[in-house]
C-alpha positions in Angstrom: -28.8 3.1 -106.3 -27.5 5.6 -108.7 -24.8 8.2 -109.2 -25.8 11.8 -108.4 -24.6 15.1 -109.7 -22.6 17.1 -107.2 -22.6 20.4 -107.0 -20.3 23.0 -107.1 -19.2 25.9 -105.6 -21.4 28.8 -106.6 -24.6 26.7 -105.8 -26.8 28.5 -103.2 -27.7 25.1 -101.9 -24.1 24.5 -100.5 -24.8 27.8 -98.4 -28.0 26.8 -96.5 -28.4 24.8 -93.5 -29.7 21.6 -93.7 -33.0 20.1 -92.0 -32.8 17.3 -89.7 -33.5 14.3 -90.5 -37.1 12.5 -88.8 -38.6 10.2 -91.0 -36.0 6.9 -91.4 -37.6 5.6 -94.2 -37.0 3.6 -97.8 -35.9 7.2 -99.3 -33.7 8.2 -96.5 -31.8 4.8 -97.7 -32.1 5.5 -101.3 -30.4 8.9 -100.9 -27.4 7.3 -98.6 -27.0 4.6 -101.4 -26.5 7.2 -104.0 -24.5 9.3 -101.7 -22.3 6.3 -101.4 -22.2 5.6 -104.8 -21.4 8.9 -106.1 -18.7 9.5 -103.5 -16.8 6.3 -104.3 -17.8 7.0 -108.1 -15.6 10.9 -107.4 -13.0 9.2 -106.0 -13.0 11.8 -102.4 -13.1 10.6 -99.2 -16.3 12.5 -97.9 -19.9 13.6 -99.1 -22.5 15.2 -97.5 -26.4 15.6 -98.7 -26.5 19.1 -99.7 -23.4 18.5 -101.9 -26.1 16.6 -104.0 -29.1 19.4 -103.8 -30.5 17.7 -100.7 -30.9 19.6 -97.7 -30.9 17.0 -95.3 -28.4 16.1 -92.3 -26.3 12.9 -93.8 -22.9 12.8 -94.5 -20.8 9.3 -96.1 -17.0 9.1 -95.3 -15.0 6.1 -96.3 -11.0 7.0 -95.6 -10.3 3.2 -95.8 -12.9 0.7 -97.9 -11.8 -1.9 -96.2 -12.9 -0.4 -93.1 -16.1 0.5 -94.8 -18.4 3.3 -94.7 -19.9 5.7 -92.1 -23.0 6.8 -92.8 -24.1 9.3 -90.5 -27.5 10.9 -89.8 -28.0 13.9 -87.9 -24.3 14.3 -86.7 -23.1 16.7 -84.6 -19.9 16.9 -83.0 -19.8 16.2 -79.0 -15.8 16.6 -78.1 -12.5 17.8 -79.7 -9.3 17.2 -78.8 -5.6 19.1 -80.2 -5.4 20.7 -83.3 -3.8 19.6 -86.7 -3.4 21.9 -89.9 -3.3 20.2 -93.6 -4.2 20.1 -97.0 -7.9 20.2 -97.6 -9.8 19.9 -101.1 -13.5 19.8 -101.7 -15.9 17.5 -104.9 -17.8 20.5 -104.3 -14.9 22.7 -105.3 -12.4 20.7 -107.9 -9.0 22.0 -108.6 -9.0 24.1 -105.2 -6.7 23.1 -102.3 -6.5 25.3 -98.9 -4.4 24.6 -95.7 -7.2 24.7 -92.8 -6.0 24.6 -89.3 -8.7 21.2 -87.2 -8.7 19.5 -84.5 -6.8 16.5 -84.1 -9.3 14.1 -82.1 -13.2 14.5 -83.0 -15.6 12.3 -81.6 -19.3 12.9 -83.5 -22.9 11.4 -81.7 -24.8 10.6 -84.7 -28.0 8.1 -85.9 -27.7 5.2 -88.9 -30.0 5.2 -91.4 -32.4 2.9 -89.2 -32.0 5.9 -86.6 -30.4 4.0 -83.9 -27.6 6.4 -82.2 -24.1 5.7 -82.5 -21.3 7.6 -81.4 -17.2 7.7 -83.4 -14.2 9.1 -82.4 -11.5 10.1 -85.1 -8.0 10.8 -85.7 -6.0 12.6 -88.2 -7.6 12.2 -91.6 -11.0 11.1 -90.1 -11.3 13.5 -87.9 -10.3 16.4 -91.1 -13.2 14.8 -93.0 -15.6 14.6 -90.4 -15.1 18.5 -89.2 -15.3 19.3 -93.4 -18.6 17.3 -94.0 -20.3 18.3 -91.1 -19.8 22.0 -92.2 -21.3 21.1 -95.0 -24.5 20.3 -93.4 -24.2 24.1 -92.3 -23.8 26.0 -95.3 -19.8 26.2 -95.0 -17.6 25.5 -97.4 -13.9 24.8 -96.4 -12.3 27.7 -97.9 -14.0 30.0 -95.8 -12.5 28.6 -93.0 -9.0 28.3 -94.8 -5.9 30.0 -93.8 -5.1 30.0 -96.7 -5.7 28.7 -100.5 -3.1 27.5 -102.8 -2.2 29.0 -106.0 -2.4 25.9 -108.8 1.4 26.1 -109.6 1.6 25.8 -105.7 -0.5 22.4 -105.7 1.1 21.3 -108.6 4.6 22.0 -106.6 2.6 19.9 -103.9 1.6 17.2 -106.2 5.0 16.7 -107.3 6.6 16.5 -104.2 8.8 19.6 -104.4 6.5 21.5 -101.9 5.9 20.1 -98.1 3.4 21.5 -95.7 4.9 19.3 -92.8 7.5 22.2 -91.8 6.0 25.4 -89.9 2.8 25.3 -91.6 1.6 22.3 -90.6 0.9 21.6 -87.0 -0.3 18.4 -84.9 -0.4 18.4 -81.1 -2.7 15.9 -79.1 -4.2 17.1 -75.8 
């Protein structure tokens, strides 16, 4: 296991799509041991492959480490429910905060790294990260997808807690 550089914005590898995953081998669990090393190392909640330099369809989210981490191969989303819009931030884009408007319920069908399938369902927070990593695997990067990004007094506004996004700007309805 070892920590891995990510990348930033301006990268042309966070703009491809990435491969699917086929061979659930040795290095397949190398690279989601570094992927969860380096994500708890940045101290984000999400990290996908190609926010490494590899091209490959895994993602790593752990909201919660006492619930542990999901490690997901191949994901793709299968059902959304309501909508929710939020603050969003990016390892692949420090210092930059957006307000993007997802879904409030995801569920995702996706493989573990011995490639049995496995399906999860998200609210809230997990289902922000799971939208934002799986774009990842895509080529998109959050604030393209933004309604907007925040100016860095506005996040420092934010940060201090004389700015709130919970009034008409941020929205959360269940279906």
């Amino acid at each position: 296991m070892a920590l891995r550089e990510i990348v930033k914005k301006g990268d042309d590898v966070l703009t491809k799509k990435c491969r699917e995953v086929v061979k659930f081998d040795e290095r397949l669990s190398t690279l989601i041991d570094d992927l969860i090393d380096t994500l708890r190392n940045s101290g984000g909640v999400g990290l996908a492959a190609p926010q490494v330099g590899v091209l490959r369809r895994v993602v790593v989210i752990e909201i919660d480490p006492e619930q542990g981490v999901l490690e997901l191969v191949n994901p793709r989303i299968i059902e959304t429910h309501g909508e929710q819009c939020g603050l969003e931030g990016c390892l692949s884009l420090p210092g930059e905060w957006g307000i993007v408007k997802r879904p409030f319920k995801v569920t995702v069908k996706a493989q573990n790294r011995k490639g049995e399938e496995y399906t999860v369902t998200g609210e809230e927070l997990l289902a922000r990260c799971l939208c934002h990593e799986l774009e990842h695997l895509d080529g998109v990067l959050y604030d393209t997808v933004a309604d907007r990004m925040l100016s860095p007094v506005e996040v420092e506004k934010y940060n201090a807690g004389e700015l709130d996004f919970a009034d008409e700007s941020y929205v959360k309805t269940e279906d």
